[in-house]
MDAnalysis code that builds the backbone (N, CA, C; Angstrom):
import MDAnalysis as mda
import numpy as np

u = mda.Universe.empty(249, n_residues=83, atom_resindex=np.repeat(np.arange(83), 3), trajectory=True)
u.add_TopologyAttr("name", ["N", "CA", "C"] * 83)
u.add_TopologyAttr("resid", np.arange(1, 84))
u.add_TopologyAttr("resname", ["UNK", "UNK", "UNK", "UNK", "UNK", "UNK", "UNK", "UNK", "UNK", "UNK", "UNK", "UNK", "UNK", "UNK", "UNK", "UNK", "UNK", "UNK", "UNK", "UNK", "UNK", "UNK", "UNK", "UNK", "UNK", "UNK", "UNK", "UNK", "UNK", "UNK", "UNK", "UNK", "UNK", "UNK", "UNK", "UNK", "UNK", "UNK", "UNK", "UNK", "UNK", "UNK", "UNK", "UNK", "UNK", "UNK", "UNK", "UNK", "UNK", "UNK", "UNK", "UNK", "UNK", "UNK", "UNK", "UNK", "UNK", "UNK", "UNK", "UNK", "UNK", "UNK", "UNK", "UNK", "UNK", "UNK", "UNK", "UNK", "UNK", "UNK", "UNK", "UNK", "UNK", "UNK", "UNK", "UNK", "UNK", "UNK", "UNK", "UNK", "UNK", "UNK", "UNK"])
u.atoms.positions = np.array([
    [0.846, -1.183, 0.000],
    [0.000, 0.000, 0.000],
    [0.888, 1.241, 0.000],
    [0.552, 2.428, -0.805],
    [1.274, 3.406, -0.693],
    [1.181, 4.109, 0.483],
    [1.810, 5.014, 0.901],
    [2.011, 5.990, 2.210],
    [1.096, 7.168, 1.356],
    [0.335, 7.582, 1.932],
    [-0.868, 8.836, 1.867],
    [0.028, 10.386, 2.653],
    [-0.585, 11.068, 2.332],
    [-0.501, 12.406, 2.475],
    [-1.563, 13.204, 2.514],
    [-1.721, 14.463, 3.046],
    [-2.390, 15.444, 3.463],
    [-1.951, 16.697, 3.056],
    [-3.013, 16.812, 2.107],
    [-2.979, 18.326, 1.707],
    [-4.061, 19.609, 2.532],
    [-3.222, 20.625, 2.953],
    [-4.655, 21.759, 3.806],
    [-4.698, 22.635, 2.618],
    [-5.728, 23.164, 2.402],
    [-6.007, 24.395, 1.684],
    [-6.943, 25.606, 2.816],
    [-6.662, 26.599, 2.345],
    [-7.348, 27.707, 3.836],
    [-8.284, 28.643, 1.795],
    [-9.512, 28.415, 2.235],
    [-10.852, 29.102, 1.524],
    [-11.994, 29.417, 1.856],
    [-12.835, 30.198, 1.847],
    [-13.738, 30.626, 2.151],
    [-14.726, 29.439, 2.732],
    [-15.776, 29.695, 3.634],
    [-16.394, 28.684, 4.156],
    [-17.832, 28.935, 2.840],
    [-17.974, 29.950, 2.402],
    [-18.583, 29.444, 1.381],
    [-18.231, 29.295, -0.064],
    [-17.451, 29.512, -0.254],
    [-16.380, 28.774, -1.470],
    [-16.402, 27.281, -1.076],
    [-15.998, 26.613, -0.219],
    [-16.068, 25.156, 0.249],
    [-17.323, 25.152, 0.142],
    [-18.583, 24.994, 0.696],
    [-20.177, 24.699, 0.622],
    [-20.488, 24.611, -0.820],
    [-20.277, 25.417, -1.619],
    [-20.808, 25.899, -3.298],
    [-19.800, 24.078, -3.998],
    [-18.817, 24.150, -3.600],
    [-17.863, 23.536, -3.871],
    [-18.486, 21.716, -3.608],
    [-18.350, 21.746, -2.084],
    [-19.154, 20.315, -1.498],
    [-20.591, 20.459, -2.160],
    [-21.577, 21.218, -2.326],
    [-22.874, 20.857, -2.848],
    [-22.382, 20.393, -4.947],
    [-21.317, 20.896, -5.132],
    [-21.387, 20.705, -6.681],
    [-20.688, 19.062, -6.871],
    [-20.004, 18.806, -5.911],
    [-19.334, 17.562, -6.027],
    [-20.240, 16.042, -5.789],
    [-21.083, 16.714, -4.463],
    [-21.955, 16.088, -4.081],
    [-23.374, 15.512, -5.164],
    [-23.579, 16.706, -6.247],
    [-24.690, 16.437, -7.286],
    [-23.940, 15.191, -8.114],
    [-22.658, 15.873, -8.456],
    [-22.057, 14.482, -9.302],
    [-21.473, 13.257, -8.524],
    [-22.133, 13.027, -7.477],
    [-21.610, 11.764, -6.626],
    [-20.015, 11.810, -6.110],
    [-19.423, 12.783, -6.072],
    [-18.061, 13.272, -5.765],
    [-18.208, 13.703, -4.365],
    [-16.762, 13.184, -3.313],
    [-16.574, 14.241, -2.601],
    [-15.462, 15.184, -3.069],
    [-15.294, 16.185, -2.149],
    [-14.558, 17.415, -2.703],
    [-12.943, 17.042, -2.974],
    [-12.862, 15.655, -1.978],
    [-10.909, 15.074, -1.606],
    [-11.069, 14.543, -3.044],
    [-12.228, 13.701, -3.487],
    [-11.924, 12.674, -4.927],
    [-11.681, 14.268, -5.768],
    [-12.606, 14.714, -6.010],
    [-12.733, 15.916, -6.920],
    [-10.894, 16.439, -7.251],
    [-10.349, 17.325, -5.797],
    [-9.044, 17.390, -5.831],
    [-8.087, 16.114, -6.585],
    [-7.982, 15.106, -5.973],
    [-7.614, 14.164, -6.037],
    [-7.677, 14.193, -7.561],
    [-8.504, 14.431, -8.429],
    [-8.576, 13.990, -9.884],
    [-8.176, 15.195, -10.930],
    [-8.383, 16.309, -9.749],
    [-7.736, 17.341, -10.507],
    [-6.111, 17.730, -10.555],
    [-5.553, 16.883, -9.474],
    [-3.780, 16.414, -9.437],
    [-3.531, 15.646, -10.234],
    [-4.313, 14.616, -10.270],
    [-4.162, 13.427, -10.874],
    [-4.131, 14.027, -12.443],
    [-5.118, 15.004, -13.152],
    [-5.213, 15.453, -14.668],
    [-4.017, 16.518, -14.764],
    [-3.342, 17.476, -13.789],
    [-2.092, 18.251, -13.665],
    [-0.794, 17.219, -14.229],
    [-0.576, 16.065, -13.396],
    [0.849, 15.471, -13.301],
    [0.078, 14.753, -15.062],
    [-0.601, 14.235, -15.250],
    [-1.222, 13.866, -16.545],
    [-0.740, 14.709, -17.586],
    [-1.281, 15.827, -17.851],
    [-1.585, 16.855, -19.080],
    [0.122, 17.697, -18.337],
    [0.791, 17.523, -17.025],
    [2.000, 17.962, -17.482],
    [1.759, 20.102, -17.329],
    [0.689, 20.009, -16.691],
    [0.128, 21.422, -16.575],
    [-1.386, 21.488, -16.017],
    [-2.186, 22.836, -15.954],
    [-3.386, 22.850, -15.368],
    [-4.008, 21.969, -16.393],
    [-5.077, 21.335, -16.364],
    [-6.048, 20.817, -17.101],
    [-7.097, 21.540, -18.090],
    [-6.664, 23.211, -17.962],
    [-7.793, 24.166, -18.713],
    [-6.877, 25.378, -18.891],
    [-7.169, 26.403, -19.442],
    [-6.562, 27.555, -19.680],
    [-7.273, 28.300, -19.132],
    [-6.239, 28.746, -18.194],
    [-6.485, 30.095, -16.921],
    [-7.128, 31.240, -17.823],
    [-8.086, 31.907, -17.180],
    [-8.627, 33.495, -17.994],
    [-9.046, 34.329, -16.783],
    [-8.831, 35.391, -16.801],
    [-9.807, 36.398, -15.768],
    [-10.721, 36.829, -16.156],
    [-11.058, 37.186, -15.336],
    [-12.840, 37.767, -15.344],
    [-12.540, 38.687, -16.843],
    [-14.320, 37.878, -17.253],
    [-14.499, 38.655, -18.608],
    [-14.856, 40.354, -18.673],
    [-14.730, 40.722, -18.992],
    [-14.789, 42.305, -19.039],
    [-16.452, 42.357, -19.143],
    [-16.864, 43.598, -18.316],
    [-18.491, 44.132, -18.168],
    [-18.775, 44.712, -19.734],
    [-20.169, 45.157, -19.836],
    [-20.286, 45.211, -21.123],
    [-19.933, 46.550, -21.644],
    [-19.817, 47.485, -20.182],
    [-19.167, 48.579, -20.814],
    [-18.175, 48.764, -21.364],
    [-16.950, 47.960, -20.851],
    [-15.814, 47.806, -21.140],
    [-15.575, 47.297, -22.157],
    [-16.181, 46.260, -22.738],
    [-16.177, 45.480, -24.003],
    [-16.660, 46.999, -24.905],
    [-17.309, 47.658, -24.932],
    [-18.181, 48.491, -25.462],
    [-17.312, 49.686, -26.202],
    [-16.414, 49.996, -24.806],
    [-15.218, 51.299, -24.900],
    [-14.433, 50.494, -25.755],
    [-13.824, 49.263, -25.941],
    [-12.774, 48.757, -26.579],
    [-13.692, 48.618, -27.985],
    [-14.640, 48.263, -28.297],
    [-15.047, 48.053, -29.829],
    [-15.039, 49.193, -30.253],
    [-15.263, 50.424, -29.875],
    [-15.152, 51.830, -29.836],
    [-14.281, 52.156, -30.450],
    [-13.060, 51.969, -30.041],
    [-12.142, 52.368, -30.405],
    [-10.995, 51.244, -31.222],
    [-11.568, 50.280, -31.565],
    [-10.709, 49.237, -32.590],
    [-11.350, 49.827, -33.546],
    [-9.263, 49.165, -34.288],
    [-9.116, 49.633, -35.295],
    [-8.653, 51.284, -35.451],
    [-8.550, 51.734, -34.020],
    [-7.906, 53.634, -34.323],
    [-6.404, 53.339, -34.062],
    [-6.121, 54.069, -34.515],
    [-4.485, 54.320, -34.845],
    [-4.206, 55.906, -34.317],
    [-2.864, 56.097, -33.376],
    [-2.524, 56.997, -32.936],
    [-0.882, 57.054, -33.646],
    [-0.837, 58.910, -33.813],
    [0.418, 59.260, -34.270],
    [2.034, 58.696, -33.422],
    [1.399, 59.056, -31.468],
    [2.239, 59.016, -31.009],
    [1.962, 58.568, -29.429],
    [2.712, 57.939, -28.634],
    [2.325, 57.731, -27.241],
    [1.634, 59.272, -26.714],
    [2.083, 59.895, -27.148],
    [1.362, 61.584, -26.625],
    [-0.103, 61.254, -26.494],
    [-0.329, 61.379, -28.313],
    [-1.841, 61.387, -28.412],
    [-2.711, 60.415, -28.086],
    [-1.879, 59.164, -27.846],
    [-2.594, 57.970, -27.189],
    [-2.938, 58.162, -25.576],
    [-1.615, 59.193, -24.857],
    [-2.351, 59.171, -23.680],
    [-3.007, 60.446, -23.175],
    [-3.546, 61.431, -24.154],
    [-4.234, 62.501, -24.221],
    [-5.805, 61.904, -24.065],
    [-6.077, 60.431, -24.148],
    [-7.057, 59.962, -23.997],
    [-7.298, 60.043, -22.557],
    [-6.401, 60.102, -21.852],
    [-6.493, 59.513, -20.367],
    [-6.210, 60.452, -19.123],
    [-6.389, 61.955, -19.818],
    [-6.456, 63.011, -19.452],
    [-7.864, 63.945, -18.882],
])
């Protein structure tokens, strides 16, 4: 039998709950869940998905379509925007 180990993680008590109720729908506890998400890391040799941050609000998406596609002469006039 192999020798086991113990991993702690410190997260929100409702980050854990959201977490245990989603594992729990798919017949998972949260240790297998981990457990399979190490297990797909040392596998794939990296995370199992490609990291992204939060998607931009729609204003923001909004200001950037705005302005694609403009072309500035010089860092000047590019940051005369931000004035």
């Amino acid at each position: 039998m192999m020798a086991m180990a113990t991993l702690q993680t410190r997260l929100s008590e409702d980050l854990k709950a959201q977490a245990d109720a989603l594992f729990k729908d798919m017949g998972l506890t949260t240790t297998d869940a981990v457990r399979m998400f190490l297990t797909q890391c040392i596998n794939q040799g990296g995370l199992p998905f490609q990291p992204r941050g939060k998607r931009p609000n729609s204003e923001t998406l909004n200001a950037l379509n705005e302005k694609n596609g403009t072309s500035y002469k010089s860092v000047e006039e590019l940051s005369e925007l931000w004035k």
